[in-house]
C-alpha positions, 0 to 999 in steps of 0.5 A: 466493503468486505463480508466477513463470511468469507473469510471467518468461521464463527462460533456457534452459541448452540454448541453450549446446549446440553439435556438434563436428565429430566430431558429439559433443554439449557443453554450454558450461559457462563460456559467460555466462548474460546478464542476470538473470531479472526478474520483477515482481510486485504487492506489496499493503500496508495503510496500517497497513503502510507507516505504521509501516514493516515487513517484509513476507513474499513467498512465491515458488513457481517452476516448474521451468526446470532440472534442479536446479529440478526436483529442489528446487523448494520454496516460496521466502519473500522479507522485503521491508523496507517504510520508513515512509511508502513512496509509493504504486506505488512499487518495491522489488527483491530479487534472489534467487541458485539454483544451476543446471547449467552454472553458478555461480548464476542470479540472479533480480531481483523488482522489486515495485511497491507499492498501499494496500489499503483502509482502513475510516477513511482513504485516502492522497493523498501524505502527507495522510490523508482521512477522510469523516465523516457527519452529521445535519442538526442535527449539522452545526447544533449542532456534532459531536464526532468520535473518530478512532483513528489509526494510530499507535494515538492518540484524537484529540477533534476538536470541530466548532464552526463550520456545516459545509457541503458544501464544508467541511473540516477540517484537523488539522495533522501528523496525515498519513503519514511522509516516507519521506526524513525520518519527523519530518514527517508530512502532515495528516489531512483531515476531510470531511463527508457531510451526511444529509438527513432525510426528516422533522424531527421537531418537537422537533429544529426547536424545537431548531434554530431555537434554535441558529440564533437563539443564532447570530444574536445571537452574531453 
């Protein structure tokens, strides 16, 4: 739940009061308000979220600035419309009207700025997904088959056929994020390795190494 008082400075209804030469207190109810309270705030989404697209629920407590504040000052629920593939720290406004003495409607402008919660698999850079896949030592020898469950709820089979070294990745085409401009096209899904180096080879895994690597020698 966010309270706007941190983020916004409001204006102040008194500032319309004048004196009357007969010394006589009025308030100026047709005088201009001025511009909007803007108020800018976090907005935190799950890739899961800004994939599939979504509406996201805002709760909003403001503090009290006015008398119509104070006498209803309830807890406010903003639906933020979130488009498949929205960019990283992108921005999105909502305005928002409440009545206020002296005039019609206080208008007030949330400008959110979004940012990816962490993901358990994989992490954005634009339109492409990246994942870290570790493997053993014979893996990365004798190949590897990895599943990957995506976040449009499909089991991908990707076998790793080739040696896999430090710098080595591997490429699944249109497996990415949506654009948001055109949700047809989608970036790609970036496979890294994370090679764990055993303390020890146990004698039977060597025997099974170097066979693999002989078998590669006469393939070659």
């Amino acid at each position: 739940m966010y309270n706007c008082r941190e983020y916004c400075t409001l204006n102040n209804p008194i500032t319309n009061l004048f004196i009357k030469s007969n010394g006589s207190v009025v308030i100026d109810l047709k005088k201009d308000k001025g511009g909007p309270d803007i108020v800018k705030l976090r907005l935190q989404l799950t890739l899961n979220e800004i994939f599939n697209g979504s509406i996201k629920l805002v709760e909003l407590k403001r503090n009290p600035s006015t008398l119509c504040d104070s006498i209803s000052n309830k807890l406010q629920v903003l639906k933020i419309n979130i488009p498949r593939g929205f960019p990283t720290g992108g921005t999105i406004k909502s305005e928002v009207s409440r009545p206020d003495i002296g005039y019609n409607n206080v208008k007030t402008v949330y400008i959110f700025t979004t940012e990816d919660l962490p993901h358990k698999v994989f992490k954005r850079d634009n339109m492409n997904l990246i994942m870290v896949q570790k493997v053993l030592l014979k893996q990365l020898l004798l190949g590897i088959r990895i599943v990957i469950n995506t976040l449009d709820h499909k089991v991908l089979r990707v076998n790793i056929t080739e040696v896999i070294t430090q710098d080595y990745v591997k490429v699944i085409h249109n497996e990415g994020m949506p654009d948001m401009n055109d949700p047809s096209k989608r970036g790609d899904l970036i496979i890294q390795f994370d090679i764990i180096y055993p303390l020890y080879l146990p004698i039977s895994d060597n025997t099974l190494i170097c066979e693999s690597l002989n078998d590669k020698k006469i393939n070659t």
